[in-house]
LOTORDREN-712380 format. One line per 10 residues: number of its first residue (from 1); their letters; for each residue x, y, z of C-alpha. Coordinates in nm, 3 decimals. Layout:
N
NUM = A = X Y Z ~ ...
//
This chain:
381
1 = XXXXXXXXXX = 5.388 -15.396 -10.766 ~ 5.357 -15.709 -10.519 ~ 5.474 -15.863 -10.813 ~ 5.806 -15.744 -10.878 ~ 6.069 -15.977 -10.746 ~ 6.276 -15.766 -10.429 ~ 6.641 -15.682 -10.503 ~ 6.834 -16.010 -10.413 ~ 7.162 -15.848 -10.387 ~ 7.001 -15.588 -10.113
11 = XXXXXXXXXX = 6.820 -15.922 -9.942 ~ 7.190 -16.049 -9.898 ~ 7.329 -15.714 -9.808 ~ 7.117 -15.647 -9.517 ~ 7.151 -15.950 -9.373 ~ 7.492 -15.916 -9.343 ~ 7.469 -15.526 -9.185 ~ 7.628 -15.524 -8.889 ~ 7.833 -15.862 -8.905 ~ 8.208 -15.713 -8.860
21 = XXXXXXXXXX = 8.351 -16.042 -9.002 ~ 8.258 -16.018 -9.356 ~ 8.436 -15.840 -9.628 ~ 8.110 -15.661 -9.831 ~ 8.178 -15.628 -10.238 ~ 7.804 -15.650 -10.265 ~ 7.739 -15.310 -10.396 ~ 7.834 -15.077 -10.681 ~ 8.019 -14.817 -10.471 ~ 8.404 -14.740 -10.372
31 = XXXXXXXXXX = 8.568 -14.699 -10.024 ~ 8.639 -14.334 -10.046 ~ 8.384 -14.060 -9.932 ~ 8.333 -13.813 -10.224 ~ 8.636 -13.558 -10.256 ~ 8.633 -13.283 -10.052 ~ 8.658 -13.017 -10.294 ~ 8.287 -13.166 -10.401 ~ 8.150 -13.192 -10.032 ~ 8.269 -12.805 -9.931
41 = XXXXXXXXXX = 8.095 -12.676 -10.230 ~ 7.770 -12.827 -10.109 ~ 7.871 -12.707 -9.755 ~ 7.884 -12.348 -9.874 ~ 7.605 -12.345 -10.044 ~ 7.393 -12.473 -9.710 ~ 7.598 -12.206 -9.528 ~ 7.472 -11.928 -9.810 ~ 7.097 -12.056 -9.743 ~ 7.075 -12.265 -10.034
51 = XXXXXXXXXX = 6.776 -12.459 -9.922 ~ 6.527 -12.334 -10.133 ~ 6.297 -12.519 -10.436 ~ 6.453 -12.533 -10.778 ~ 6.375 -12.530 -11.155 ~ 6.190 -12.864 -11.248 ~ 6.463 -12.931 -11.482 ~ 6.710 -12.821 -11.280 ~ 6.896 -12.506 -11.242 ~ 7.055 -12.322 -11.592
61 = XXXXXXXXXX = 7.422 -12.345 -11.404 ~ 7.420 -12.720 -11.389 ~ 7.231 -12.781 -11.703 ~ 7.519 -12.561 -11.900 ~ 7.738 -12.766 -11.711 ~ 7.623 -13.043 -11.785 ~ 7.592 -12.963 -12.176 ~ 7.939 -12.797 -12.153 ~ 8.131 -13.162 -12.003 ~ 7.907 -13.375 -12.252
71 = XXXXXXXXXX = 8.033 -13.170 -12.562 ~ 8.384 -13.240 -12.442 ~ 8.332 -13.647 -12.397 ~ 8.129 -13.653 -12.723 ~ 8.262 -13.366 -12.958 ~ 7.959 -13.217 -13.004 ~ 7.728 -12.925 -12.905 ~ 7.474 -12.983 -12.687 ~ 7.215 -12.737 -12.601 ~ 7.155 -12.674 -12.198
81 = XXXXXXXXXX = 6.733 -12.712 -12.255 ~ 6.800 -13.064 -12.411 ~ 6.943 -13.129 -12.004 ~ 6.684 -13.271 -11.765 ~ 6.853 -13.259 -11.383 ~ 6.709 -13.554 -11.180 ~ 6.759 -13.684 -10.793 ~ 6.991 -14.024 -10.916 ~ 7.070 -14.171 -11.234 ~ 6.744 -14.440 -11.147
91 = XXXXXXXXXX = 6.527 -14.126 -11.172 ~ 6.657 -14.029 -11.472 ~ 6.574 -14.379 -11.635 ~ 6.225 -14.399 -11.468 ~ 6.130 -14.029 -11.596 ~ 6.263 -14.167 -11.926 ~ 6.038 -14.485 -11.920 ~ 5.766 -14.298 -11.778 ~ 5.784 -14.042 -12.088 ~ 5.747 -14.295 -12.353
101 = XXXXXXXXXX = 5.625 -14.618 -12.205 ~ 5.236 -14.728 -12.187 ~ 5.081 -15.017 -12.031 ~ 5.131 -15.323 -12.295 ~ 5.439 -15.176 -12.489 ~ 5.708 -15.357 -12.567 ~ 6.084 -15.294 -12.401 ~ 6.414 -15.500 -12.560 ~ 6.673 -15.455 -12.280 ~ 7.014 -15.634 -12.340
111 = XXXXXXXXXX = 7.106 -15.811 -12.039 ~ 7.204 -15.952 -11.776 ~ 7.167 -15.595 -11.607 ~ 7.096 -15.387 -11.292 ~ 6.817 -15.541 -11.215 ~ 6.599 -15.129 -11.225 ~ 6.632 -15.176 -11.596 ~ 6.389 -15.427 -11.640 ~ 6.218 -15.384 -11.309 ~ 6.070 -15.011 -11.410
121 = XXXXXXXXXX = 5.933 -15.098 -11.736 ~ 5.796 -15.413 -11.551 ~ 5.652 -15.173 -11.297 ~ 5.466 -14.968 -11.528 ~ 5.304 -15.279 -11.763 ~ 5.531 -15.282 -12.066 ~ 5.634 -15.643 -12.187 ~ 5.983 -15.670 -12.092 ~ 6.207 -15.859 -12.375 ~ 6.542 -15.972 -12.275
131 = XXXXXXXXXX = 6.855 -15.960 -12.499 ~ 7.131 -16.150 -12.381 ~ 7.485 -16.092 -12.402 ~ 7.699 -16.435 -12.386 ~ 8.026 -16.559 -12.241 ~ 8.256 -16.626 -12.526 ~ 8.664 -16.613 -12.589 ~ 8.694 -16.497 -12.259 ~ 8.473 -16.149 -12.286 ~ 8.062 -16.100 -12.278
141 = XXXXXXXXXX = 7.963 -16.066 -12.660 ~ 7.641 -15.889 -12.807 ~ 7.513 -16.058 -13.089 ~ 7.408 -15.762 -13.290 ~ 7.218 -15.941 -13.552 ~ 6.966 -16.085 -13.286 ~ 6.926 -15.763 -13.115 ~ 6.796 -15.659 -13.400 ~ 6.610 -15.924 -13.486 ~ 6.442 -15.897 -13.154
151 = XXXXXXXXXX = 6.389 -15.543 -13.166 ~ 6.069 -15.599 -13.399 ~ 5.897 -15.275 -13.568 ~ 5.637 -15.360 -13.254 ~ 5.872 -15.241 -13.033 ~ 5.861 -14.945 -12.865 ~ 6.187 -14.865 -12.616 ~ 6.537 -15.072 -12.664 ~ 6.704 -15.006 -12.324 ~ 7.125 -15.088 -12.380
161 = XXXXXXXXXX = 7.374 -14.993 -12.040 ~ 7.714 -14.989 -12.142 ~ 7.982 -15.019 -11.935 ~ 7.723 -15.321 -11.844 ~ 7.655 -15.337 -11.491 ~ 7.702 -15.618 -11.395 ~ 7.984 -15.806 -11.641 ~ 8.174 -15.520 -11.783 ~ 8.067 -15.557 -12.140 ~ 8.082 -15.263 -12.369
171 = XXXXXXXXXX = 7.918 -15.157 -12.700 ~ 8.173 -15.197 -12.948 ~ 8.179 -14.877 -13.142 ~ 8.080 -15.039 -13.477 ~ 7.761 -15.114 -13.314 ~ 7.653 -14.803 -13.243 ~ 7.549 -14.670 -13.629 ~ 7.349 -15.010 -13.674 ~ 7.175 -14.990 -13.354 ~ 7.051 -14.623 -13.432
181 = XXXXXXXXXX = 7.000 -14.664 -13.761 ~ 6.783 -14.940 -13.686 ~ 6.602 -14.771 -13.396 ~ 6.557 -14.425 -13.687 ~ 6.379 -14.693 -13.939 ~ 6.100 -14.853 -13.717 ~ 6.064 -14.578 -13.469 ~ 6.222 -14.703 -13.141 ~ 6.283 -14.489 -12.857 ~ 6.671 -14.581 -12.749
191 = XXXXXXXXXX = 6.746 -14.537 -12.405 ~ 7.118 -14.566 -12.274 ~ 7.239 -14.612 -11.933 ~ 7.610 -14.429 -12.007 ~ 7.653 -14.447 -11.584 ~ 8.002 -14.635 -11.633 ~ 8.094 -14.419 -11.952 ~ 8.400 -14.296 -11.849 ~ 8.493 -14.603 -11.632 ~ 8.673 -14.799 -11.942
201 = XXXXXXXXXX = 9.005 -14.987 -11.915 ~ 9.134 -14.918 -12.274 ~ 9.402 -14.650 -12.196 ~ 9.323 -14.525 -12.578 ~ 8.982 -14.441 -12.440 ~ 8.848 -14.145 -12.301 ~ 8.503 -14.231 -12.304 ~ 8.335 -14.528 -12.393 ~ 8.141 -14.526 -12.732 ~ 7.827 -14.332 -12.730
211 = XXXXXXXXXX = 7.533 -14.310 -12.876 ~ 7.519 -13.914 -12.793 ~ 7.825 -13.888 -13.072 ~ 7.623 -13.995 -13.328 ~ 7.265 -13.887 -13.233 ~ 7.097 -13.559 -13.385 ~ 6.901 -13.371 -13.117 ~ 6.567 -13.504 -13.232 ~ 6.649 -13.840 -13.256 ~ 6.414 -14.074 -13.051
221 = XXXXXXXXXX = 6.741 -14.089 -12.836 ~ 6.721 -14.065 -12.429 ~ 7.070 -14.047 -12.224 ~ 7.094 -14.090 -11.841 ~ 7.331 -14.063 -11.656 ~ 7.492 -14.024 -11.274 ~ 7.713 -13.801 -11.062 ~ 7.718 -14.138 -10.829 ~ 8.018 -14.325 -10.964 ~ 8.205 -14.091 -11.162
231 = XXXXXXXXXX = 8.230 -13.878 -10.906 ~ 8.228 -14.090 -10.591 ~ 7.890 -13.931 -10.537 ~ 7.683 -14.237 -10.420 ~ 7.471 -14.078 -10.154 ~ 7.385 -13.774 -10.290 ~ 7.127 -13.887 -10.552 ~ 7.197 -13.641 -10.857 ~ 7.217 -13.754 -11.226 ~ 7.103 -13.619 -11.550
241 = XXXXXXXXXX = 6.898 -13.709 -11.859 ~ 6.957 -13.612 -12.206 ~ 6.622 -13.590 -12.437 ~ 6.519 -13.443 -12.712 ~ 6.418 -13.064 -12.699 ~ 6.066 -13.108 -12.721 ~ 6.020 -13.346 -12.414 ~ 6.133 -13.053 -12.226 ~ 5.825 -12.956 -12.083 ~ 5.684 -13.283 -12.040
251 = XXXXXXXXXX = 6.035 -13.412 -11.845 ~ 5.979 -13.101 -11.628 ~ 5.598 -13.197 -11.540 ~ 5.723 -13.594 -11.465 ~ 5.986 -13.436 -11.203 ~ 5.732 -13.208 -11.063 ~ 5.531 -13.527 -10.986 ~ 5.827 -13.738 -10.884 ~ 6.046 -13.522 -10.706 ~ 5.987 -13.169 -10.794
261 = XXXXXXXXXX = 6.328 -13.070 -10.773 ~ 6.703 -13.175 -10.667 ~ 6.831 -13.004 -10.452 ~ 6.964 -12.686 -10.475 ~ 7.268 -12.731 -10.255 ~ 7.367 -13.091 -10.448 ~ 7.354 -12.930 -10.743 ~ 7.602 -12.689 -10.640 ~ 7.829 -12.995 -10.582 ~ 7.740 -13.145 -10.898
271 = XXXXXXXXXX = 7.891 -12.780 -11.063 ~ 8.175 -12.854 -10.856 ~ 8.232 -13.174 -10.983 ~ 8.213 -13.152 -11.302 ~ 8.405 -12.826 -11.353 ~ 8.700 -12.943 -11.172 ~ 8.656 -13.279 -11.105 ~ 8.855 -13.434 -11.395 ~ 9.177 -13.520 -11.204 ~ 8.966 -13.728 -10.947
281 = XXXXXXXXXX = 8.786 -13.866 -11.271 ~ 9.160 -14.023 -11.434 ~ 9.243 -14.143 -11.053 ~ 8.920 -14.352 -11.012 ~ 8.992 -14.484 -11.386 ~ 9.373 -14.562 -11.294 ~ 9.278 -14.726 -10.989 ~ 8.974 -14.936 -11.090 ~ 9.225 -15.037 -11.390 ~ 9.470 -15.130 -11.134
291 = XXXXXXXXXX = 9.223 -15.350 -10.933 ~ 9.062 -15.540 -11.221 ~ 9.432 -15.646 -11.325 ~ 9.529 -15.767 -10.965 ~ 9.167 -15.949 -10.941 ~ 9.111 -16.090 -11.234 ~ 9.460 -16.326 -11.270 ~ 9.402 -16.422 -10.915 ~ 9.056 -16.523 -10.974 ~ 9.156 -16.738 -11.243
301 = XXXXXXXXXX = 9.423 -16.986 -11.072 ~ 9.201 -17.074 -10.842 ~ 9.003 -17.425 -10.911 ~ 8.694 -17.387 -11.134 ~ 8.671 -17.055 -11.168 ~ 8.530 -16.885 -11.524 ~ 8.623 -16.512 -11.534 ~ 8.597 -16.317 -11.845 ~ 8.737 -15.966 -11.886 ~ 8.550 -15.671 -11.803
311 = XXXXXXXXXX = 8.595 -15.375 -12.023 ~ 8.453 -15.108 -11.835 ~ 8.296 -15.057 -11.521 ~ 8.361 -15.169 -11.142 ~ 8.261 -15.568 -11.167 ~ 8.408 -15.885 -11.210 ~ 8.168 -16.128 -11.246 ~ 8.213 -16.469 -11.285 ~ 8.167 -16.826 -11.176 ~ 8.254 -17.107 -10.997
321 = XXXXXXXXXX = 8.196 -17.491 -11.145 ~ 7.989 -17.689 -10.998 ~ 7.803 -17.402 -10.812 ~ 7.468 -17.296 -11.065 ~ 7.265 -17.165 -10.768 ~ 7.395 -16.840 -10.757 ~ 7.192 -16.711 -10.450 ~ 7.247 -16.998 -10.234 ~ 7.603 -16.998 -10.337 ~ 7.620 -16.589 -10.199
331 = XXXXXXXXXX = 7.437 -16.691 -9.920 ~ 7.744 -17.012 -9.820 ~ 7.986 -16.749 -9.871 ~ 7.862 -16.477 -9.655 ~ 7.825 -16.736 -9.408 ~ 8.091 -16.963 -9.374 ~ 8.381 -16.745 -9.571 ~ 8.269 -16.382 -9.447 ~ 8.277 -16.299 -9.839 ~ 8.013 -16.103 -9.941
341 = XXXXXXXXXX = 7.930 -16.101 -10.311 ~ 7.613 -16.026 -10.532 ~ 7.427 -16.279 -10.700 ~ 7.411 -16.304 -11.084 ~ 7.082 -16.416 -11.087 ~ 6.997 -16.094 -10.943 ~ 7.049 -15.969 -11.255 ~ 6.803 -16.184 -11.414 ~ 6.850 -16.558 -11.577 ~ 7.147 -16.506 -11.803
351 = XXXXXXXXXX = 7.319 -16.411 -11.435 ~ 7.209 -16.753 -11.303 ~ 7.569 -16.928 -11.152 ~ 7.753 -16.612 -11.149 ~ 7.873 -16.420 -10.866 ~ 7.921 -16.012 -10.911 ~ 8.270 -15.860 -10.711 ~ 8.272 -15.498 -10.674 ~ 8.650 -15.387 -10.774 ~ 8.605 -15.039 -10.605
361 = XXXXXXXXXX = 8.784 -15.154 -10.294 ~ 9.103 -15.082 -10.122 ~ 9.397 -15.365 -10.235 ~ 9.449 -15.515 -9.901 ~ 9.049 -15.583 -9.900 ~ 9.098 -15.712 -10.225 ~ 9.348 -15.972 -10.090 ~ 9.120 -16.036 -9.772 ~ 8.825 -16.163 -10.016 ~ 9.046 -16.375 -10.241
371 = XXXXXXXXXX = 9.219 -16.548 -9.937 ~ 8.856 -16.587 -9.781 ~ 8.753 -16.753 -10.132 ~ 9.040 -17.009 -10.168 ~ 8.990 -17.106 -9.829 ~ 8.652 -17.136 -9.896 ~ 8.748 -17.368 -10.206 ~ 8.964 -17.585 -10.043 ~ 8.690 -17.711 -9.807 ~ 8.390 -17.701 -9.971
381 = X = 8.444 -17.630 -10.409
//
């Protein structure tokens, strides 16, 4: 444990807590409290008593929920007791690690990525392999053949998040059968981090492409996911992990030592959100949408700056020339331009001289940060 490196975009956050002169972009979050329709269901159940332990696995109402929205996004059925409840999508992907990871095993995780990804696996003594993506016609770019290639028959878990937190990358669908197929032959547990999946920019896209489309239910296949950004839902800590059938039991017994429940009251809002939540869903998507294309041009004119196009998510990242210290480089401009932006070598060495900007802000705070950045530029790029 002493070894694991601390988070270095939550090193730069708190020191800039309670500094009123710096716009903050540093984390994955929007502006806007959840919706209300989301918070009064939780307030009704607290005012009905709902303070009580749950299922392990969380209770049947959510779980059909649950399978009931993912059969929409991913025309298929889904059976409820294939649903695993858990207190934040990070839960969900440590229960998942925990259920198939021993000490020595070997993880593939394609990165640069939230830094969790490759910090739980770490945590729990698997050898952490990284796959990089790389910055090429203006996009990040999997090289599919060398995932492969690195995902030996020794492997045991191939961890992929896409949306990619933090560059915006997604899978491209023709991926997906290769990936699985690959994964089916040698006997590698596939865990996806779909947290951003319905955060695309394609218009033509109501989802982004999934490995749950393709998957049969006992496929070493293991989905988790998040009420946090979808939904605005942040603080609440609920999210959700797809698995097949027969971890059921054993799921239940990790949360029992973990967490023992969510509860019962958030998982009324969670109902809430994801029966009628859909129209908050398409805003979020419009407005993120709306941001990136204001951001990203503006980026660009300004002197040195590399910014490919994210395809899904809530991130620009990019870089500045002449700046490959990323952290020192945060550090300058929470300092001297009240601009506070995450690291990319936070999310490990293919991050190194990029700089993370959360889009889920208000426009004029948009404008504030890319004024504070070319005056920044003009003194000191």
């Amino acid at each position: 444990m002493s070894d694991l490196p601390a988070s270095q975009v939550r090193e730069l956050a708190n020191a800039g807590f309670g500094r009123g002169d710096v716009e903050r972009f540093w984390f994955g979050e929007g502006h806007l409290p959840t919706p209300a329709f989301i918070r009064a269901a939780a307030i009704a159940a607290l005012e009905a008593g709902d303070t009580f332990y749950e299922h392990n696995n969380g209770r049947a109402a959510l779980r059909r929920a649950i399978a009931t929205y993912l059969q929409a996004r991913h025309v298929r059925h889904f059976e409820p007791d294939r649903v695993t409840v858990c207190s934040s999508g990070v839960s969900a992907l440590a229960l998942a690690m925990q259920a198939v990871l021993d000490p020595g095993d070997r993880a593939v995780v394609v990165t640069p990525v939230w830094p969790n990804l490759t910090g739980i696996p770490a945590l729990l003594g698997a050898q952490v392999v990284r796959a990089p993506l790389t910055p090429a016609d203006g996009r990040w770019r999997l090289d599919l053949d060398r995932l492969l290639e690195t995902a030996t028959p020794e492997t045991r878990l191939l961890v992929i998040n896409s949306p990619n937190n933090p560059t915006g990358w997604m899978l491209p669908e023709e991926d997906r059968a290769p990936i699985l197929e690959h994964c089916r032959r040698h006997g590698i547990w596939l865990l996806v981090d779909d947290v951003y999946e319905r955060l695309v920019f394609d218009p033509a896209l109501d989802t982004a492409p999934s490995f749950l489309a393709l998957a049969e239910p006992e496929d070493r296949l293991l989905g988790a996911n998040s009420f946090s950004k979808t939904w605005s839902m942040t603080g609440w800590r609920l999210g959700w992990l797809v698995a097949p059938p027969q971890l059921e039991v054993d799921l239940g017994k990790l949360v029992e030592l973990s967490t023992s429940c969510a509860p019962g009251f958030v998982q009324a809002a969670g109902i809430a959100a994801l029966e009628r939540g859909e129209p908050d869903v398409q805003e979020l998507r419009h407005a993120l949408t709306a941001r990136r294309n204001e951001l990203l041009p503006e980026l660009r004119r300004l002197p040195g700056v590399e910014a490919p196009t994210p395809q899904g998510a809530m991130y620009a990242f990019f870089r500045l020339a002449g700046h490959p210290d990323s952290v020192e480089l945060a550090r300058r401009l929470a300092a001297e331009a009240g601009l506070g932006l995450a690291p990319g070598a936070a999310f490990g060495p293919e991050g190194e001289g990029w700089l993370r900007w959360c889009l889920a802000a208000a426009p004029e705070r948009l404008s504030s940060g890319l004024g504070r950045l070319a005056r920044w530029l003009e003194t000191h790029g």
